[in-house]
N, C-alpha and C positions, 0 to 999 in steps of 0.2 A: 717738445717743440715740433710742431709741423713746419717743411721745406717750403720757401715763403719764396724764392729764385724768382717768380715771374710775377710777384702778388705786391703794387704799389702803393703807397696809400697818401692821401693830400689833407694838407694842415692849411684851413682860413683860419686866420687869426691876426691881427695882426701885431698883438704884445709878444715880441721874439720869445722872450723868455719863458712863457707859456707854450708858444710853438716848437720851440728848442727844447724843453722839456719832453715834453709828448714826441718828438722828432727822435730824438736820443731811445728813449722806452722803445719804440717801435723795432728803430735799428738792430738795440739789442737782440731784441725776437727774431731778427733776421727778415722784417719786411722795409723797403724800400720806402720810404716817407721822405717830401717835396713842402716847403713851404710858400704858401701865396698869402700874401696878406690883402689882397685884393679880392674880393666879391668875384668883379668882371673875368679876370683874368682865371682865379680859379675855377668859376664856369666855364671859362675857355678851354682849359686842362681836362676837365672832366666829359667834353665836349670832345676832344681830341684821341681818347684815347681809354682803353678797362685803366678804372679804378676800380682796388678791391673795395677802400674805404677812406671814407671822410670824415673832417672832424669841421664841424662851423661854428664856428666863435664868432667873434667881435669884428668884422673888415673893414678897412681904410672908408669904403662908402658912407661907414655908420650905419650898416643893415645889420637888424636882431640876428644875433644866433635862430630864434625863430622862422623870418623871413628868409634866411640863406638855407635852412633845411627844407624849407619849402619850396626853394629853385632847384634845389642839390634833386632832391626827390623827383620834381620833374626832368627834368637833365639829364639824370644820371639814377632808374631808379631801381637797379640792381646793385647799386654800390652800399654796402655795410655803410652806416650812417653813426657816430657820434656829435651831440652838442657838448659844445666847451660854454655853460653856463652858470649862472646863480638862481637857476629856480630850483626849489624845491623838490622833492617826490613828487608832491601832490600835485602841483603847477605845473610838471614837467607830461605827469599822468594825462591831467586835463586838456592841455594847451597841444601833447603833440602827439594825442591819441589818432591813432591810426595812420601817421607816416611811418610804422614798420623801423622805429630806429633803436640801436641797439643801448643806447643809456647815455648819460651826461654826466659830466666830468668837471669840478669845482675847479675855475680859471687858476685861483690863486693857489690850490691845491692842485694841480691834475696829473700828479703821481697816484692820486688814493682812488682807487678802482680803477683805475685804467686796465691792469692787469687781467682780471676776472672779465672785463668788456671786451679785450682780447683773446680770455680764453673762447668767449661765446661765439665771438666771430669764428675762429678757428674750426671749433664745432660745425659750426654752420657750411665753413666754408668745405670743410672736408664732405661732408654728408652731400651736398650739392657735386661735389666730385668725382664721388662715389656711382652716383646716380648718370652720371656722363658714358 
């Protein structure tokens, strides 16, 4: 486990229990995870402030996990990116080629890979640290 002390991360979502899920895992790891169930306000957050990483789901507005990676990216677009969705490999391959995001995570599942999409970030984050 790499020392996570100054490294936050933010959950759109707005099904707690998917958020609270993923919120809990994180913790574990030792990074600091905020939930917003709001689009707006989570933009606000990420506006306000280093996020290491984000996860976009489903928010209060009704905007696609799609469409919230695509604000998140402009926003914010050094931040580790995960989608909390139901597409596919393939869909996910197609639809979010080229926003740079680290993988997506089954709403109804989002224990199963989370782990390994943490380690990646990790990786990432360290290497990029390194290089400081």
């Amino acid at each position: 486990m790499v020392g996570h002390q100054l490294l936050k991360a933010l959950i759109i979502e707005k099904d707690m229990e998917t958020a609270q899920t993923i919120q809990s895992i994180l913790e574990k790891r030792g990074i600091a995870a905020s939930i917003e169930p709001s689009a707006e306000n989570g933009l606000r957050v990420l506006k306000g402030g280093p996020v290491a990483m984000a996860f976009a789901g489903k928010a209060e507005e009704g905007i696609s996990p799609l469409e919230l990676m695509r604000k998140i990216v402009i926003q914010s677009p050094m931040t580790s990116l995960i989608l909390i969705s139901e597409l596919s490999e393939a869909e996910l391959h197609d639809k979010a080629e080229g926003y740079g995001i680290l993988g997506n995570i089954h709403p109804q599942h989002p224990a199963e890979g989370l782990d390994k999409l943490i380690d990646t970030f990790e990786n990432i984050h360290q290497a990029l640290s390194a290089r400081k």
